[in-house]
C-alpha positions in Angstrom: -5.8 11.7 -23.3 -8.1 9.0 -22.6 -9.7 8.6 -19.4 -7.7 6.0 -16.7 -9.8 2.9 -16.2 -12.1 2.9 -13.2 -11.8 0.4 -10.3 -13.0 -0.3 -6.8 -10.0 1.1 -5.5 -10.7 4.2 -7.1 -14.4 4.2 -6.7 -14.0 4.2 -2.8 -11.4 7.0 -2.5 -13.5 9.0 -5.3 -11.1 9.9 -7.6 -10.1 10.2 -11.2 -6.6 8.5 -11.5 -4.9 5.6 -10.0 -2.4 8.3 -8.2 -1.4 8.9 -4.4 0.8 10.6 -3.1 2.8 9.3 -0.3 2.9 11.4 3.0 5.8 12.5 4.6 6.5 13.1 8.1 8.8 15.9 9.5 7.9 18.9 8.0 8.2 17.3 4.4 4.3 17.4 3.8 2.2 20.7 2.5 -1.2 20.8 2.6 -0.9 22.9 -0.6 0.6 19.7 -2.0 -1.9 17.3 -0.5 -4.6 19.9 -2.2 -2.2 20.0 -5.9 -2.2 16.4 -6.2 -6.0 15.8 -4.8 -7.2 18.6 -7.5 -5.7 16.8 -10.4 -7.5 13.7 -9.8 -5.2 11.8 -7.2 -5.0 10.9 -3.8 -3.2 13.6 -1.8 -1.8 12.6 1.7 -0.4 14.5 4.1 2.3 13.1 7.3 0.5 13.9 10.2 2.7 11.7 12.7 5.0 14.8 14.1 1.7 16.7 15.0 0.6 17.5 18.1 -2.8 16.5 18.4 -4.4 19.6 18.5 -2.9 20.6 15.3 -4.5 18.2 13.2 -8.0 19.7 12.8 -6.6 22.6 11.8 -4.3 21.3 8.9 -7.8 19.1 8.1 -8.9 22.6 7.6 -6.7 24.3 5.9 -6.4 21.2 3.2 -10.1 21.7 2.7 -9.6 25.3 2.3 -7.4 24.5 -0.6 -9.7 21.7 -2.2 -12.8 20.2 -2.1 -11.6 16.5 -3.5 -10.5 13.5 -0.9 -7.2 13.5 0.5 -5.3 11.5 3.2 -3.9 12.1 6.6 -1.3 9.8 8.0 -0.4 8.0 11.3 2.1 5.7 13.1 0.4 3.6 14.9 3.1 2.6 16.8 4.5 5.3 18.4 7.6 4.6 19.8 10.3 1.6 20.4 11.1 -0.1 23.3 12.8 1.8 25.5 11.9 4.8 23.4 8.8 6.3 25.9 11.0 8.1 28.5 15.0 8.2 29.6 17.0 8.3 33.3 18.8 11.2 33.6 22.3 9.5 33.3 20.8 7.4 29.8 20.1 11.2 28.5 23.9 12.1 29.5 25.2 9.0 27.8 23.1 9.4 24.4 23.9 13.0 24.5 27.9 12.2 24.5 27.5 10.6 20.9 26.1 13.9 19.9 27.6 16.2 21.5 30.8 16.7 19.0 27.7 17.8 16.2 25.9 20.0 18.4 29.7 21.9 19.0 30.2 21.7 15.2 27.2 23.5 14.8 26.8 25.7 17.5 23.8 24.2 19.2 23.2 24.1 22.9 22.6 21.3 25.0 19.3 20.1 25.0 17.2 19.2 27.8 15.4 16.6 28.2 11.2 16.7 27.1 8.7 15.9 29.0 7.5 13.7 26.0 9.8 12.5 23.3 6.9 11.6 21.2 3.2 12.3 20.8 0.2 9.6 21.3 -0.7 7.9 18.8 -4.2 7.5 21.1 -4.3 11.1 21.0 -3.6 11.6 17.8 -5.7 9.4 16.5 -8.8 10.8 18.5 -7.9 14.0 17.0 -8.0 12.3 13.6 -11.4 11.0 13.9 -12.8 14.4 15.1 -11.3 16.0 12.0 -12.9 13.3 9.6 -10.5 13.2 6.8 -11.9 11.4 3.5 -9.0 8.9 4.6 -6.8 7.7 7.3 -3.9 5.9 6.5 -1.6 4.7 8.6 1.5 2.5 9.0 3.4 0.7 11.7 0.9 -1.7 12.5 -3.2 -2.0 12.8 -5.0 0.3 14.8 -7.5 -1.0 17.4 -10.7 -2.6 16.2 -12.5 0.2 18.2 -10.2 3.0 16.2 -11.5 1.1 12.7 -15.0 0.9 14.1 -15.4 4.2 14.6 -13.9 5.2 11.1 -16.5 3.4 9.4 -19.2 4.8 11.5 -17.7 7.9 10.7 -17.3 7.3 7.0 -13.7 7.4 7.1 -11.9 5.2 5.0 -8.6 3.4 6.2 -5.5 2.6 4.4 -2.7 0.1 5.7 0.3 -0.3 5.0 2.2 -3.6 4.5 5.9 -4.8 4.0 5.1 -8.4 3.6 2.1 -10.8 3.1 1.8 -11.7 6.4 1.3 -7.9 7.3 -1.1 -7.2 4.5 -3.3 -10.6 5.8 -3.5 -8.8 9.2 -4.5 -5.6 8.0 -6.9 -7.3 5.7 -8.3 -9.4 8.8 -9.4 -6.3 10.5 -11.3 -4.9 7.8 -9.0 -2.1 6.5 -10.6 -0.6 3.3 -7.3 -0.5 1.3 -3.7 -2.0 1.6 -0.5 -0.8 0.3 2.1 -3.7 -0.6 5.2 -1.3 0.0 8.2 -2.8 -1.4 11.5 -1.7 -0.2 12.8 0.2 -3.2 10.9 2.9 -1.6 12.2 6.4 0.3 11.6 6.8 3.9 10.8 4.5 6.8 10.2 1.0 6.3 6.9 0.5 8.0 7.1 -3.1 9.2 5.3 -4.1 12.0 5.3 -8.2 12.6 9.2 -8.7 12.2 12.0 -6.4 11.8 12.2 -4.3 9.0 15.8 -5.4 8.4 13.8 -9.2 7.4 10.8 -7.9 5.8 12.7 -6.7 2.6 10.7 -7.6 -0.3 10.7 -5.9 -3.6 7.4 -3.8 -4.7 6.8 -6.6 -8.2 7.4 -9.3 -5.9 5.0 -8.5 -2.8 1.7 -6.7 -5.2 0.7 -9.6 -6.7 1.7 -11.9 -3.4 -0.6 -9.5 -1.7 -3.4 -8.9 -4.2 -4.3 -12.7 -4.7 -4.5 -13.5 -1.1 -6.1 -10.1 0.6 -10.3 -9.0 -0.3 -9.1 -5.3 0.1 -8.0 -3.3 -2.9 -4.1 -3.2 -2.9 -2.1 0.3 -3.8 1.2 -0.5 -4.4 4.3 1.7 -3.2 8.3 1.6 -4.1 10.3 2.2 -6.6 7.6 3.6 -8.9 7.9 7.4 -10.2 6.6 7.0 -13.9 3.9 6.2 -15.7 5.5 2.7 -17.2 5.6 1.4 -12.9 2.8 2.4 -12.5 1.3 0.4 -15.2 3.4 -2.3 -14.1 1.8 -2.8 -10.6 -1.7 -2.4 -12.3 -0.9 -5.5 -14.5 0.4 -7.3 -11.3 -3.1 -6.8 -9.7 -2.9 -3.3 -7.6 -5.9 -1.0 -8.1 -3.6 2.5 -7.8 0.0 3.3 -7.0 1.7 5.2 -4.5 4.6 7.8 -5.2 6.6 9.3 -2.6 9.6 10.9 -3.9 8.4 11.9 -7.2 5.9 14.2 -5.4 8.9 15.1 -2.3 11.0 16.3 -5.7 8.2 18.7 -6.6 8.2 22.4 -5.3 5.2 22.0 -3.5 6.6 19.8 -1.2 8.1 21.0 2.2 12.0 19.9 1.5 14.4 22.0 1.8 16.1 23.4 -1.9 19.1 21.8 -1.0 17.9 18.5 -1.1 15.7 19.1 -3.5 18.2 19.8 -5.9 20.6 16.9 -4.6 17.5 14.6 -5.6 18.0 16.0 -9.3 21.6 15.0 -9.2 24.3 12.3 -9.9 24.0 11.4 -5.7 20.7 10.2 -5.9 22.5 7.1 -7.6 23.4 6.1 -3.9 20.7 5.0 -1.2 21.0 3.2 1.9 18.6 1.9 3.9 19.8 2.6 8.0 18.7 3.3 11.2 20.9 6.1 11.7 18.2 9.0 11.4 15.5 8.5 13.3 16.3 5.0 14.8 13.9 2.8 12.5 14.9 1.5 9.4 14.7 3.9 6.0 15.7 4.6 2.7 17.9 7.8 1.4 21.3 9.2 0.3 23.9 8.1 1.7 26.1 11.3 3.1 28.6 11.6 6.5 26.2 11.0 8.9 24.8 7.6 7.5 28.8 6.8 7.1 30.1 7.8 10.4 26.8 6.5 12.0 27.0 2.9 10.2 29.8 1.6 12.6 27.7 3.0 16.0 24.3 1.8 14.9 24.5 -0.1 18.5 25.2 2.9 20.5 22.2 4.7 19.0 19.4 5.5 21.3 15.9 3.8 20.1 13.0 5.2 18.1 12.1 8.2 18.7 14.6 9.4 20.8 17.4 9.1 18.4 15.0 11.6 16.0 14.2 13.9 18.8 18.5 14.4 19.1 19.0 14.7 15.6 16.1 16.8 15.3 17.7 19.3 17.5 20.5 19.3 15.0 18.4 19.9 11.6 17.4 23.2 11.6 20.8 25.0 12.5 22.1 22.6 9.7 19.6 23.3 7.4 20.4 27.0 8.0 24.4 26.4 7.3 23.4 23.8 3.9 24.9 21.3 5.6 23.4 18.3 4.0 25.9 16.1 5.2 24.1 15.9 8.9 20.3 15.5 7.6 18.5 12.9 6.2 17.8 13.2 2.5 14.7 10.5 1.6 15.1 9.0 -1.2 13.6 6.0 -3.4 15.6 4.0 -5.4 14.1 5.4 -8.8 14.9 8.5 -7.7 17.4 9.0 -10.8 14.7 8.7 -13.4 13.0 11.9 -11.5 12.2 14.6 -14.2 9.3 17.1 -13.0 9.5 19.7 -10.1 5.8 20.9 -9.8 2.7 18.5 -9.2 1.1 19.7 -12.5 4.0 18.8 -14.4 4.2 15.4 -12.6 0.4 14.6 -12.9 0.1 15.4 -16.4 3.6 13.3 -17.7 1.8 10.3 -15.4 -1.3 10.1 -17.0 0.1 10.6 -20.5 2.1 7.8 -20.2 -0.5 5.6 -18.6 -3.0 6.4 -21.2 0.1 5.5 -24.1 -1.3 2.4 -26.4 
């Protein structure tokens, strides 16, 4: 196996292969996969969004316990919708109603209403830079110029992400190291930040070479890609590395659930959607009841985070009964081509295929 041709992209991260792995939010990222992917010569991420702040050190920590190579920890800059800081008491009541048949299904007690629906992103991110990961990436927007500042005085790299040129020019504007052009094949949350997500759909062939003739920052592109052949695609159309999400959520070190694991290997990974219905910003994965009895109320939802903080509630007495027809089940649209289940597998059928004549 020959060794994958060196660029600036992967100069600055210091690794051996054009490979990251996406982070996920919710519970979905390890740090033993972060460390799995980072010790095999990628870039392994891990979702820190859902952390409380002082939390974030110590999975910093215990990633570094588990490797000594450069990973990634992940942000949303922006933190919440509109509306979606704080409720009245009688908005609670009336959100609550559209749930309330669920929670009964399940057997889950009222909630009551946090004190926080959401953590800082300003807190967060101060935790971040006292933790000094090799990266920061983020999405959702651009963090403030002080936030950047202060990462490269730390020697922290940052990593945008963009769903259209114009977002991939702004990131690029305010220095950002690198710039993933995430086209919207991929699993997850659409990360658009300057329009709506719903008008910021362009495909992941389309928007990497859009992006990498018009930005100075190396470009990692993200979507659709979960083999070797996409990922020499993007290279060809001008990215430095690629980013695969649910190739690496598919694998056992991830922190899915079996159940949806194993629905990932099947027949229904055929059928995505991209809705609001989960967490109240716009994503990608199987369609099951609750994106179909959800697509008709989409207006009644509350906003971002709230609707996740309700569903939330929801998920673990779900995930308890296998009831995969209540939780979200990410999922890129070439998740039918998926073939591996550990990180060693996946890493070693990449870089075979990339280093093919």
């Amino acid at each position: 196996m020959r060794q994958t041709s060196s660029n600036e992209a992967i100069q600055k991260l210091g690794i051996r292969h054009p490979i990251i792995q996406g982070p996920f939010g919710g519970g979905l990222s390890t740090e033993r996969l972060t460390a799995a992917v980072s010790n095999l010569g990628g870039l392994g991420s891990y979702g820190a969004y859902q952390l409380p702040p002082d939390e974030i050190g110590r999975v910093a920590d215990r990633i570094r316990a588990q490797t000594d190579k450069p990973f990634a920890l992940n942000l949303w800059v922006s933190d919440h919708d509109a509306g979606g800081d704080a409720l009245s008491p009688e908005d609670f009541e009336r959100f609550y109603r559209l749930f309330e048949p669920y929670y009964q299904e399940l057997g889950v007690e009222k909630p009551q209403p946090p004190e926080r629906y959401h953590h800082r992103f300003e807190d967060q991110v101060e935790a971040l830079l006292e933790a000094r990961p090799p990266v920061f990436s983020f999405v959702f927007g651009v963090p403030p110029a002080a936030v950047l500042a202060e990462c490269r005085r730390r020697g922290i790299l940052t990593s945008g992400a963009a769903t259209t040129l114009a977002e991939a020019e702004a990131l690029d504007a305010a220095g950002v190291d690198l710039i993933v052009a995430t086209g919207f094949e991929a699993g997850g949350h659409r990360p658009s930040f300057l329009a709506r997500a719903e008008d910021s759909l362009m495909g992941t062939l389309a928007l990497t070479p859009l992006v990498a003739d018009r930005v100075k920052a190396p470009v990692i592109a993200a979507g659709g890609l979960a083999e070797g052949r996409g990922i020499r695609a993007v290279l060809t159309l001008g990215a430095q590395a690629a980013q695969l999400g649910t190739a690496f959520l598919a694998c056992e070190e991830s922190g899915t659930t079996d159940a949806h694991r194993e629905l990932l290997f099947s027949d229904r990974a055929r059928n995505t959607t991209l809705t609001r219905a989960f967490t109240g910003r716009l994503a990608r994965g199987m369609r099951n009841r609750w994106t179909e009895e959800m697509a008709s109320r989409l207006g009644e939802l509350p906003p971002f985070p709230i609707q996740s903080w309700f569903l939330g509630k929801l998920k673990p007495a779900a995930i308890r009964a296998g009831r995969t027809d209540l939780v979200s089940l990410w999922a890129g649209q070439a998740t039918p081509n998926l073939r591996h289940r550990t990180v060693p597998a996946l890493m070693a059928s990449l870089l075979e295929e990339l280093s093919a004549p």
